[in-house]
C-alpha positions in Angstrom: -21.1 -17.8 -1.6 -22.3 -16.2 -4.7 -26.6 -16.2 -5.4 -26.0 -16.2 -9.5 -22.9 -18.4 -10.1 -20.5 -20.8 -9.0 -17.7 -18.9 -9.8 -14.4 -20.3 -9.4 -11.8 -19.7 -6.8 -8.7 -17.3 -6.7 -6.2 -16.1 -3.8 -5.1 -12.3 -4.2 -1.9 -11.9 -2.7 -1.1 -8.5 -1.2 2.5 -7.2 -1.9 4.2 -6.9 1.3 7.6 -6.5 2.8 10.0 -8.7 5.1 14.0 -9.4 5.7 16.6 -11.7 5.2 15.1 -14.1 8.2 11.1 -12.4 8.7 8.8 -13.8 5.8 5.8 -11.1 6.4 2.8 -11.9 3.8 -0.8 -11.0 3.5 -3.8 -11.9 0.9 -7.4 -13.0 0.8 -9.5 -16.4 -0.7 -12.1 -15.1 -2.5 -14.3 -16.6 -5.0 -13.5 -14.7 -8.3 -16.0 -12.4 -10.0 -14.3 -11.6 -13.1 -13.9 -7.5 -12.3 -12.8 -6.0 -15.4 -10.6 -2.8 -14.4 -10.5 -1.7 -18.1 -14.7 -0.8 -18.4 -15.4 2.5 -18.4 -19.3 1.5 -18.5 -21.1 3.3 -16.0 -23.4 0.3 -15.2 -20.3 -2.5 -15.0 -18.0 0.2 -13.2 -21.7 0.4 -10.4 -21.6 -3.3 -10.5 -17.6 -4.0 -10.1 -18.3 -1.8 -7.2 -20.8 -4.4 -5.4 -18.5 -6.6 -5.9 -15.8 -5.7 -4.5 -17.6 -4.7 -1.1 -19.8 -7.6 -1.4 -16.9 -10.6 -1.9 -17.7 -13.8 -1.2 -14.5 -14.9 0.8 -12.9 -18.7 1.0 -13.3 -18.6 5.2 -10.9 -21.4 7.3 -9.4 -22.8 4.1 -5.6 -24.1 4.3 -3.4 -22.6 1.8 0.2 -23.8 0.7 3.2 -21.3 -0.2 5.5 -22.4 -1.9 8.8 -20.6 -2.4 11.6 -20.8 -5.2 13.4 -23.2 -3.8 10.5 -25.8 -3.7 10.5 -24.7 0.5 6.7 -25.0 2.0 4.7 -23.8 5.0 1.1 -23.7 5.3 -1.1 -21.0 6.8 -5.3 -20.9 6.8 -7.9 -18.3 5.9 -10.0 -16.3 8.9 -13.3 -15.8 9.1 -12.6 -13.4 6.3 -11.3 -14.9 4.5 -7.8 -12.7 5.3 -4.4 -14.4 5.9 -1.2 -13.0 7.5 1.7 -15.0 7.4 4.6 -13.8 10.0 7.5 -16.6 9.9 11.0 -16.7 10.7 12.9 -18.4 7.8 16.3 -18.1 6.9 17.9 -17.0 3.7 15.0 -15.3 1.6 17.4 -12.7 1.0 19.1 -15.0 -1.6 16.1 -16.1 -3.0 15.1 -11.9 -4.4 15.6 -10.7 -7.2 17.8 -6.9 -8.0 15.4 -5.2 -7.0 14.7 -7.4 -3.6 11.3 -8.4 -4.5 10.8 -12.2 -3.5 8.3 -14.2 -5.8 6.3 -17.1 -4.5 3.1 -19.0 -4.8 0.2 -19.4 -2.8 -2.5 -22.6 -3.4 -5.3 -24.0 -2.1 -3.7 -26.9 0.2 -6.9 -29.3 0.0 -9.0 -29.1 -3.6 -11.8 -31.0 -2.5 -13.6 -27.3 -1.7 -15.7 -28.7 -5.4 -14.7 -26.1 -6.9 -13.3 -24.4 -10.2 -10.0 -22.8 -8.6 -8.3 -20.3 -11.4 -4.7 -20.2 -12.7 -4.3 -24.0 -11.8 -4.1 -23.3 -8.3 -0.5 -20.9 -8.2 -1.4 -17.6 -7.4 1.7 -15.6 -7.3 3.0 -13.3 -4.3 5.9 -10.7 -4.0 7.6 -9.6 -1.1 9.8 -7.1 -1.1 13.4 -7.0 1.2 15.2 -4.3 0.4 18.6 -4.2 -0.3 21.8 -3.3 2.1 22.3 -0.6 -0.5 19.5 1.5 0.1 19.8 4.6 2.1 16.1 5.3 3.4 12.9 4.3 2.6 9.7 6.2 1.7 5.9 5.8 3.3 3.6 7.5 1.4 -0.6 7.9 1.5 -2.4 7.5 -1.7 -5.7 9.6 -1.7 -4.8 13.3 -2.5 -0.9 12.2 -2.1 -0.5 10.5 -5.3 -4.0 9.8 -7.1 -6.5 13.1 -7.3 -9.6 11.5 -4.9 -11.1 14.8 -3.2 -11.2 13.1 0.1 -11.2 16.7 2.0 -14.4 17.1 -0.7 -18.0 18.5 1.9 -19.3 14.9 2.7 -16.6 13.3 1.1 -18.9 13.7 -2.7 -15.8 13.8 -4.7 -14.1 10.7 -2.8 -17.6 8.9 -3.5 -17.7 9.4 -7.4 -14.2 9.0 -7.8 -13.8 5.4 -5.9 -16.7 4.0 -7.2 -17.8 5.1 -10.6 -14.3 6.1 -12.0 -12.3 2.7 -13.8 -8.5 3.1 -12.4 -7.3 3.6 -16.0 -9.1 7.1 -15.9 -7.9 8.1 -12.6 -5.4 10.7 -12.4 -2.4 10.8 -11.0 -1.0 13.9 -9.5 1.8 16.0 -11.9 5.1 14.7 -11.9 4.1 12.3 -8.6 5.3 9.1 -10.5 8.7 11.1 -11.4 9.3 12.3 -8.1 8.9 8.5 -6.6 10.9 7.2 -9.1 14.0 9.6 -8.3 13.6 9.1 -4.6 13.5 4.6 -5.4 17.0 5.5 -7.1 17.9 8.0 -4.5 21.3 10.1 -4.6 23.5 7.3 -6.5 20.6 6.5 -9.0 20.7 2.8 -8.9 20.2 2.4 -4.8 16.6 0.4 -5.1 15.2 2.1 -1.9 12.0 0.8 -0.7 8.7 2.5 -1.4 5.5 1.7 1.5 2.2 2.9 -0.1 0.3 2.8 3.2 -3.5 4.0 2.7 -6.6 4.1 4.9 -8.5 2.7 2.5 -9.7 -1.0 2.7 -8.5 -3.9 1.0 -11.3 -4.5 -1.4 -9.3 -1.6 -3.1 -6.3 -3.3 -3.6 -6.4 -4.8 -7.0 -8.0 -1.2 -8.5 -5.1 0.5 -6.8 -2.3 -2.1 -7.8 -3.9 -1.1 -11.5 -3.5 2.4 -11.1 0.0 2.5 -9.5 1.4 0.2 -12.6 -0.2 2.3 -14.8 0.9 5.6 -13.7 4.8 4.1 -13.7 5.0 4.2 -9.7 8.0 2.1 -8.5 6.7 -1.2 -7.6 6.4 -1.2 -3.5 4.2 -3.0 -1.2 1.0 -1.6 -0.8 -0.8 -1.7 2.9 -4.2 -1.5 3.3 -6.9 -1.6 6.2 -9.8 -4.1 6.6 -13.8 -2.7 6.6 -14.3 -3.8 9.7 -11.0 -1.8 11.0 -13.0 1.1 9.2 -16.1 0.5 10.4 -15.4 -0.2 14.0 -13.0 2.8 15.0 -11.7 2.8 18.3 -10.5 6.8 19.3 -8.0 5.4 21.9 -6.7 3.1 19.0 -3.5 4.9 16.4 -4.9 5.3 13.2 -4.1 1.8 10.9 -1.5 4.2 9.0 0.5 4.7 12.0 0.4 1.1 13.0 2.1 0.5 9.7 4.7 2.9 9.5 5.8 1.9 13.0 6.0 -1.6 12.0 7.8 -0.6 9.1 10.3 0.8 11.2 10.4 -1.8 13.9 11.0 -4.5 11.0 14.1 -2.4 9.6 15.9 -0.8 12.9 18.4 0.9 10.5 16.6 1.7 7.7 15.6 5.8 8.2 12.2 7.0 6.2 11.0 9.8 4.6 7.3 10.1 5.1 5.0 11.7 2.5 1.2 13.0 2.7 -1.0 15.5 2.1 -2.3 18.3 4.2 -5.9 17.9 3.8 -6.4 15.2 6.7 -4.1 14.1 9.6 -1.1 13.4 7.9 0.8 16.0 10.2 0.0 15.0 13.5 0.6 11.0 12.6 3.4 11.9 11.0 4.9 14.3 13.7 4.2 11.8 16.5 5.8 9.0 14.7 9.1 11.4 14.6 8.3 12.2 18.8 8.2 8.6 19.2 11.0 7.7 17.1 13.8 9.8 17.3 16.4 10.2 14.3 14.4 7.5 12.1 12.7 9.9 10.3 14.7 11.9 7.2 12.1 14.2 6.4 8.2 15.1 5.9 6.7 16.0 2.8 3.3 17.0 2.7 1.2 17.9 -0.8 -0.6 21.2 -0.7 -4.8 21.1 -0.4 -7.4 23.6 -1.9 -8.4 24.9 1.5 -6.6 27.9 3.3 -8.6 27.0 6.6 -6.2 23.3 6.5 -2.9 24.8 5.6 -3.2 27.4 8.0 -3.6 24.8 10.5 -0.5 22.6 9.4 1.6 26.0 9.6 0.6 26.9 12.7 1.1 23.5 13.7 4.9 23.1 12.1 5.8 27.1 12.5 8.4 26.4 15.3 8.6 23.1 14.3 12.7 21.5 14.1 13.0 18.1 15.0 13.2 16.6 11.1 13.0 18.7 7.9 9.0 19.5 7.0 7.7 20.7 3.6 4.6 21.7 2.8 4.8 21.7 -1.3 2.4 22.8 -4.2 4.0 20.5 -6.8 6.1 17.8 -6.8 8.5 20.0 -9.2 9.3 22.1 -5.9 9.2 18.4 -3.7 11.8 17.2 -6.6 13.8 20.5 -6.0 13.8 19.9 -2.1 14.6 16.6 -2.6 18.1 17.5 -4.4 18.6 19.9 -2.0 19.0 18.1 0.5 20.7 15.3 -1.2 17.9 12.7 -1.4 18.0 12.2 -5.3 20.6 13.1 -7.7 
């Protein structure tokens, strides 16, 4: 609970994914400290950051979600204030939109918390099914993927100044990355509405700062999966990395649904990515993986891929020559 005010309530709903009969959401209570993600002030930008890491969460709240068709279920916060909701239901295929995102609400099921709760109390969600016509879907990292954030940087500096005292408005995007995404979310036919995962280690504080930045670069909307601090803080070597727990879930919720799996060579994109294919045979369409400024790392992912043939691998310098690949081998039109 906040020191300085009583600030009032909100529920951020992560965008997620599910099917036609597995309603898969995710979100946090929190009490709402006003982040402004247009300031470009160097003092607000050092004090959105403390907030965000320091949230004051909504811990072993009920919460109500309500769908379009006036169909409820309830779920409760953890000590975390985190929720996961992981439901069988029926028919939420019918309730999506063209584009197979599935809107809904999520409330605070008992208002007697005292408390100031924002937007009335319907904070929106969106899931995302996707359709029967799309061919594959695509994971992709963020950092050094998509958004420039220098994460291979000596002691991560770059990473540092970039997460917290850039505003997301200012962030870059890498050349042409939005394009390229764009043609592969239209794939070969140009109107086939395949799925996009934007699956990042970084934690979920982030999420609302990288929600901002993916709207505002034109990224196809997609669901966007996250890892919790304490997942960060407490690695556990004999544990897969949280990216490869998602991926694999991604591909255990849609058994006929290939993917094409982007990263960038900098970290260890290439051996989760390569093990997901061992482990999964003939789900996989093809790796990409961005270029880095350091000979010492692409040498390694050559070596590593130099006999390599059990799914297409590219390492690429632009995402002209990944758009080129891409229409190669019949991905886009």
């Amino acid at each position: 609970m906040s020191i300085f005010t009583n600030d009032p309530l909100q529920i951020i709903v992560f965008q997620s994914y599910g099917t036609n009969n597995h309603f898969y959401a995710r979100g946090r209570a929190l009490e709402d400290e006003n982040i402004n993600l247009e300031s470009n002030n160097f003092f607000r930008l050092l004090i959105n950051t403390w907030k965000r890491f320091e949230s004051d969460e909504i811990k072993n709240t009920s919460l109500t979600i309500t769908f379009p068709n006036n169909f409820t279920i309830t779920t409760k916060t953890d000590e975390n204030g985190y929720f996961v909701v992981d439901e069988k239901i029926e028919g939420l295929s019918d309730l999506a939109n063209s584009e197979g995102w599935l809107h809904f609400t999520v409330s605070f099921t008992n208002e007697h918390v005292g408390r100031k709760i924002n937007l009335k109390n319907k904070f929106p969600g969106e899931l995302l099914i996707p359709k029967q016509t799309a061919e594959f879907g695509v994971a992709s990292d963020i950092d050094d993927t998509i958004l420039h954030t220098g994460v291979i940087s000596k002691l991560k500096w770059k990473l540092l100044i970039n997460t917290f005292f850039r505003a997301p408005f200012k962030r870059k995007a890498l050349k042409g990355s939005s394009d390229f995404y764009s043609l592969l979310h239209l794939g070969k036919s140009g109107k086939n509405a395949n799925p996009i995962f934007y699956v990042s280690h970084s934690p979920w504080n982030l999420y609302r700062y990288l929600e901002y930045f993916l709207k505002k670069n034109s990224f196809p909307k997609g669901a966007i999966l996250l890892r919790t601090l304490k997942n960060m803080m407490h690695k556990n070597k004999a544990e897969k990395p949280q990216k490869q727990k998602e991926i694999i879930n991604i591909l255990k919720t849609y058994p006929n649904l290939p993917l094409i799996l982007i990263g960038d060579a900098g970290e260890h994109d290439a051996d989760i990515y390569m093990e997901i294919v061992k482990n999964h045979p003939e789900r996989i369409k093809a790796i990409f993986l961005r270029s880095v400024k350091s000979e010492r790392r692409i040498l390694r992912i050559k070596n590593l891929i130099e006999n390599y043939t059990e799914v297409p691998f590219f390492i690429v310098d632009s995402s002209e020559e990944a758009i080129q690949i891409a229409k190669e081998h019949h991905f886009i039109a």
